[in-house]
C-alpha positions in Angstrom: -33.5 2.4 -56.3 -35.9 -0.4 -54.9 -36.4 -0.3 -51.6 -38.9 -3.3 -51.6 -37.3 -5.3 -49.1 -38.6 -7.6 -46.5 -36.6 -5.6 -43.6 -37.5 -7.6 -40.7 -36.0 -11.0 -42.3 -32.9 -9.1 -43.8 -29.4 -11.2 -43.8 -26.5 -9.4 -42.9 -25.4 -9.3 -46.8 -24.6 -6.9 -49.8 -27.6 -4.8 -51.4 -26.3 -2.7 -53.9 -27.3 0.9 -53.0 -27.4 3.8 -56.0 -24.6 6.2 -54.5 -21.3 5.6 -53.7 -18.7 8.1 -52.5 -15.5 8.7 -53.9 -12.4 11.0 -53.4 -8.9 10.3 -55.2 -5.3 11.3 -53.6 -2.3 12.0 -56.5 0.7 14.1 -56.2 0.1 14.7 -52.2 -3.5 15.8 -52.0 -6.7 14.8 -52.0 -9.5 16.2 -54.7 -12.4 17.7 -54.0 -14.7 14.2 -54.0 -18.1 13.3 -54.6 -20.9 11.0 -54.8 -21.1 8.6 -58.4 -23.6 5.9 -59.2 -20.9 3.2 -60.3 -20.5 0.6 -57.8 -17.7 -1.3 -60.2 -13.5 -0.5 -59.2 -11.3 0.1 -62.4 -8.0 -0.6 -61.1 -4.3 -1.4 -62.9 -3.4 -5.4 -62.3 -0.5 -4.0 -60.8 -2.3 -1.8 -58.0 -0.3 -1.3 -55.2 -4.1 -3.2 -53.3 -3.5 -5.9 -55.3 0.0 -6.5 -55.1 0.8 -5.5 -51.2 -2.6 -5.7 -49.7 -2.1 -1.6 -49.2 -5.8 -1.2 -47.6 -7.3 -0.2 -44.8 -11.4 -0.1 -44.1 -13.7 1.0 -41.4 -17.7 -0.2 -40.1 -20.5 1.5 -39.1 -24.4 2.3 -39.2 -27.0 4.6 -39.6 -30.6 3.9 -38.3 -33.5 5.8 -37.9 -34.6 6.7 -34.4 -38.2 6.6 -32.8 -38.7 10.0 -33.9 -37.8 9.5 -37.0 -34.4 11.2 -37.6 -31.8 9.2 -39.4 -28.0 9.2 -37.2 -25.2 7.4 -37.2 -23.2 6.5 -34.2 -19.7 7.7 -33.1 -18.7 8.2 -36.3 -15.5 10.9 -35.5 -14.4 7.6 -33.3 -14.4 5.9 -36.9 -12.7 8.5 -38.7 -10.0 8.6 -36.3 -9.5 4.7 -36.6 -9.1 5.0 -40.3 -6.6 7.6 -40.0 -4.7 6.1 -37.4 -4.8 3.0 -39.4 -3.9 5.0 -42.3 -0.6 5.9 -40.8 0.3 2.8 -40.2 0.1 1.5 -44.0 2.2 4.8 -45.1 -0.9 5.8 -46.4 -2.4 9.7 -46.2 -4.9 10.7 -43.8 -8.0 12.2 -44.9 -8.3 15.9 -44.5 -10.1 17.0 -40.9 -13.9 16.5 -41.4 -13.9 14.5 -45.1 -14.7 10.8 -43.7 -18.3 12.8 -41.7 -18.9 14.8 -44.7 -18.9 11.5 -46.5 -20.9 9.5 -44.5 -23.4 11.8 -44.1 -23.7 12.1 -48.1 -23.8 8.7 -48.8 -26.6 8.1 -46.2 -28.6 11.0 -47.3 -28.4 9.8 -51.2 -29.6 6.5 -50.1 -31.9 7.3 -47.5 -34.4 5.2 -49.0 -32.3 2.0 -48.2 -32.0 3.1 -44.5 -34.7 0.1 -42.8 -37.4 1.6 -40.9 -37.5 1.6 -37.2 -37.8 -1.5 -35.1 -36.9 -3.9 -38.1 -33.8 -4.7 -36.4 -31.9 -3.6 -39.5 -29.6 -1.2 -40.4 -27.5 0.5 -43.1 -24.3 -0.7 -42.9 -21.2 1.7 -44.1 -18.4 0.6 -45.4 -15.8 3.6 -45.8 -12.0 2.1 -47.7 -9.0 3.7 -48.4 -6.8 1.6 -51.2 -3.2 2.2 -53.0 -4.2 2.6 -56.5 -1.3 3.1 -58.8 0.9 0.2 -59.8 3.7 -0.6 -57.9 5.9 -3.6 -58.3 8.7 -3.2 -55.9 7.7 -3.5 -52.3 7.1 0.1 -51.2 4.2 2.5 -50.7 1.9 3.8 -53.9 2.0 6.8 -54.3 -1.9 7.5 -55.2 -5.0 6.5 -53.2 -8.6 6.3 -53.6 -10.9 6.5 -50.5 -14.7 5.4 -51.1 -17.5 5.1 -49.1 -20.6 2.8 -50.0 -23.9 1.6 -48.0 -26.0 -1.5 -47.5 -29.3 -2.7 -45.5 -28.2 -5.3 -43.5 -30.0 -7.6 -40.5 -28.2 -9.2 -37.8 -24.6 -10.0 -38.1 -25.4 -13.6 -36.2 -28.4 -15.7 -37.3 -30.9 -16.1 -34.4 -30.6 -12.5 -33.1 -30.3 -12.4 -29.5 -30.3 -16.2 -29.3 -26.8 -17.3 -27.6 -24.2 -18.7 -30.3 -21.7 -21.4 -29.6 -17.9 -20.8 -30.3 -14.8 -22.5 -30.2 -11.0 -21.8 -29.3 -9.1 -20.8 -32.7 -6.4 -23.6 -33.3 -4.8 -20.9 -35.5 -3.0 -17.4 -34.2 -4.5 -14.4 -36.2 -2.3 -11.9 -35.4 1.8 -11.9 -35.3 3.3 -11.8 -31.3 4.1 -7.6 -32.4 0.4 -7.1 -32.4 -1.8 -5.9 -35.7 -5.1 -5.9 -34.2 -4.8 -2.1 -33.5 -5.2 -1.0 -37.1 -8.4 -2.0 -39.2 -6.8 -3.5 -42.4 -8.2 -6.1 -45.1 -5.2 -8.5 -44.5 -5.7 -8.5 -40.7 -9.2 -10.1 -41.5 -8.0 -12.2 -44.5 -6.0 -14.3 -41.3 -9.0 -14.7 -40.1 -10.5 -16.7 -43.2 -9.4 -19.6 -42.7 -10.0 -20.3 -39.5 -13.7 -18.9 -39.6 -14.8 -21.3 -42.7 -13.1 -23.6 -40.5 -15.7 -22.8 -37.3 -18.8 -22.9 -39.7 -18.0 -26.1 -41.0 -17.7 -27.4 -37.4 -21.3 -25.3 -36.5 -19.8 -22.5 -34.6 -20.3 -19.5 -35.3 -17.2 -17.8 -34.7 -13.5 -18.7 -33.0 -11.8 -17.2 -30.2 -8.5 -16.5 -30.9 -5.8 -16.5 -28.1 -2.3 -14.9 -27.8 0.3 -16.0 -30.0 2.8 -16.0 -27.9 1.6 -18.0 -24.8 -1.9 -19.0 -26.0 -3.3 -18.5 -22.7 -4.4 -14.9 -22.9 -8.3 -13.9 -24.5 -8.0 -12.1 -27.9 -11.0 -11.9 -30.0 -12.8 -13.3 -32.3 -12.6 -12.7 -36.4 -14.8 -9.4 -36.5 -15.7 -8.8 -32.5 -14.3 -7.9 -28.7 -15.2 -10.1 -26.2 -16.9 -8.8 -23.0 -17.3 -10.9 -20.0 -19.8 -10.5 -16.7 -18.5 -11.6 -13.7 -20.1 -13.5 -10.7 -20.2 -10.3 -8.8 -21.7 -8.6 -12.1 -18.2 -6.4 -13.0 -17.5 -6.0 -16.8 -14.3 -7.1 -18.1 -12.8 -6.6 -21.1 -9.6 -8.1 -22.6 -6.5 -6.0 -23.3 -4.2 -6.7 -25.9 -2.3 -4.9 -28.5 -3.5 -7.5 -30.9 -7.1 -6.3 -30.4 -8.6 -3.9 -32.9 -9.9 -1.0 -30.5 -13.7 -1.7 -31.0 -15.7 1.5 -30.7 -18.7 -0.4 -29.3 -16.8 -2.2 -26.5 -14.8 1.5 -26.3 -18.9 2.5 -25.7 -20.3 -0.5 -23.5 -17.7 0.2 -20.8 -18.7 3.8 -20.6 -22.4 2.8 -20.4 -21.6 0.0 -17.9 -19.4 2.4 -15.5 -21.8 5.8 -16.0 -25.5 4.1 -16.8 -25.9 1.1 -14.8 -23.2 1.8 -12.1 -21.1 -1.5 -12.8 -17.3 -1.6 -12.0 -15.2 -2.1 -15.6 -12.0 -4.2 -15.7 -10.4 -3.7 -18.9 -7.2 -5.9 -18.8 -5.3 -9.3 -19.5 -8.0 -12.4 -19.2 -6.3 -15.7 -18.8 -8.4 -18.5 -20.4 -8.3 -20.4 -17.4 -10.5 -17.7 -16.2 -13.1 -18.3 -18.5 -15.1 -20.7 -16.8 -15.6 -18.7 -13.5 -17.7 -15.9 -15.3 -21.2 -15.6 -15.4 -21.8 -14.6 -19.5 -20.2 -14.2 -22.2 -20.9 -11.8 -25.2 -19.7 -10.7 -28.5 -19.7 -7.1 -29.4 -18.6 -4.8 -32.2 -20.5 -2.4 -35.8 -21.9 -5.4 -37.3 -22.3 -7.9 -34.0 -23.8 -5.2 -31.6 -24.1 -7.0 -28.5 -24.4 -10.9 -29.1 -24.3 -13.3 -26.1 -22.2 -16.4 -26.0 -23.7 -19.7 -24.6 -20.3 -21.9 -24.7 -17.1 -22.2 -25.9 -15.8 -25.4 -27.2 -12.3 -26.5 -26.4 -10.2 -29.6 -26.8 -10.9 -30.6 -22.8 -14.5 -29.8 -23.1 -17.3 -27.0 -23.5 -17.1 -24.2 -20.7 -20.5 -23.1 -20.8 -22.0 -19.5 -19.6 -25.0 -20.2 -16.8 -26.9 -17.0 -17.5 -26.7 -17.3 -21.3 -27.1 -21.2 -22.7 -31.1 -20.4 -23.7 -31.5 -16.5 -24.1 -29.3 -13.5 -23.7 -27.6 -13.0 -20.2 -29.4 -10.2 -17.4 -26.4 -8.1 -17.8 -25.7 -8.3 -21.3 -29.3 -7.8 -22.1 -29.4 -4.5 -20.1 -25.9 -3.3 -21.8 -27.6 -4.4 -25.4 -30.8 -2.5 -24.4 -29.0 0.7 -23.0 -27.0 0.8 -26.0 -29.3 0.5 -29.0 -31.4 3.0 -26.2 -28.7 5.3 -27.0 -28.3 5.0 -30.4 -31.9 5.1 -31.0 -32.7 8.3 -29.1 -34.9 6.5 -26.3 -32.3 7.4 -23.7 -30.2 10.4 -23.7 -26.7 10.3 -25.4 -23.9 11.2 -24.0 -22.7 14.3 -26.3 -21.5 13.6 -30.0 -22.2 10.2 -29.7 -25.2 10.3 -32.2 -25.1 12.1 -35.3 -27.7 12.9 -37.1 -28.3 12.8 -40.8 -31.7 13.7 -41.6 
């Protein structure tokens, strides 16, 4: 496989890679798995994916560090969300172990498509789990397939650290019971619409408030919000409707135990918005991104310490973090896994 790529100026797009994981679940257990070189899905028109949207997928990277090892980050946090979302679709769990055994196969097979250090890319993971068999009345299947498969990718934002402007969702992405806790394709096929709708407007994402009251932060289509007070706190917004983001899970941590900053992770009321300091985006494929203003129907509420460049604060989170991840500053342990 090529790996003539022009890393530094990579999109955050698909490259196909040469190996793909795959494992297959029929009559209650899984089978053995392994790594194939087809990237194309065979599946019955009436696969219970198609028909019911019976899916469920996770996000994550591997990187090489400054001394040249190649990890991935959290990745037993990852595991655990697939499961858990897993559950929730009446869908089986993988076996203790399988979703890290995976990852660390794939990335090894395609090591050669991991960017080198300091590009600012990454190999983006994309681990699935899908109903396979058909299924025409509206129930379960009854056999799955979950695959792994890898791609370089550059920023998730265009402009890198350059602060993007967003605007307040006009549509409710999640029902008032809350799906944002589970990692499923149709939870971000709500998000579609509204997105495309942002672009076309020259935002580059929405943020999406409770459906209930619309007065409560959410998130975005593919990212947590953090916020930086006045008095340099981080606050986070809590919602059943949010999907639990292992980076922002990660940022709090670094904020409360590396740069000794109080964490508030609870209800923020959009009327709040305008009394905080910055405003950032976080999440696999976001990292940390800052926000410069938020466009609403009375006005933009804009972010003093971000308009121009990344925020103080959200600069030194970003920079501890990827510090972390990139074996410049010492990990908290099992956070990084290495690879190779």
């Amino acid at each position: 496989m090529s790996q003539n790529l022009d890393w530094a100026n990579l999109g955050f797009g698909y490259h196909e890679t040469e190996y793909r994981y795959v494992t297959n679940y029929k009559d209650g257990k899984w089978d053995e798995g392994g790594l194939i070189t087809d990237a194309n899905v065979v599946l019955n028109e009436c696969a219970g994916v198609l028909q019911y949207a019976q899916t469920v997928f996770e996000g994550l990277k591997a990187y090489y560090t400054k001394d040249g090892h190649i990890v991935c980050f959290r990745p037993d946090l990852n595991a655990e969300r697939l499961n858990n979302s897993a559950e929730r679709l009446i869908m089986p769990k993988l076996p203790e172990g399988r979703f890290v055994e995976a990852i660390k196969a794939v990335v090894k097979a395609n090591k050669d498509m991991v960017p080198p250090y300091g590009t600012g890319a990454s190999l983006y993971i994309r681990p699935y789990m899908m109903g396979t068999n058909p299924v025409i009345g509206v129930k379960p299947a009854d056999e799955y397939q979950f695959r792994v498969f890898c791609t370089p990718v550059g920023p998730y934002f265009k402009g890198g650290a350059k602060p993007i402007r967003i605007k307040i969702s006009d549509y409710d992405r999640a029902a008032p019971h809350g799906t944002g806790d589970i990692k499923a394709g149709l939870n971000y096929a709500m998000s579609l619409h509204a997105i495309e709708e942002a672009h076309e407007q020259g935002f580059a994402e929405n943020m999406f408030l409770d459906p209930a009251t619309r007065t409560k932060v959410e998130e975005t289509g593919g990212a947590n919000f953090i916020f930086i007070t006045k008095d340099n706190k981080l606050v986070t917004p809590k919602s059943n409707s949010i999907l639990p983001s292992i980076t922002r899970r990660s940022l709090m941590y670094v904020a409360e135990h590396y740069l000794g900053m109080q964490v508030e992770h609870r209800e923020v009321l959009f009327s709040e918005l305008k009394d905080f300091a910055e405003a950032g985006l976080c999440g696999t494929a976001a990292v940390v991104s800052p926000v410069g203003s938020i466009h609403t129907k009375d006005g933009d509420i804009n972010f003093p310490a971000g308009m121009e460049e990344m925020g103080p604060t959200t600069k030194k989170l970003y920079d501890t973090l990827l510090g972390i991840q990139h074996g410049e500053i010492e990990a908290p342990e099992g956070w990084v896994v290495r690879i190779d």
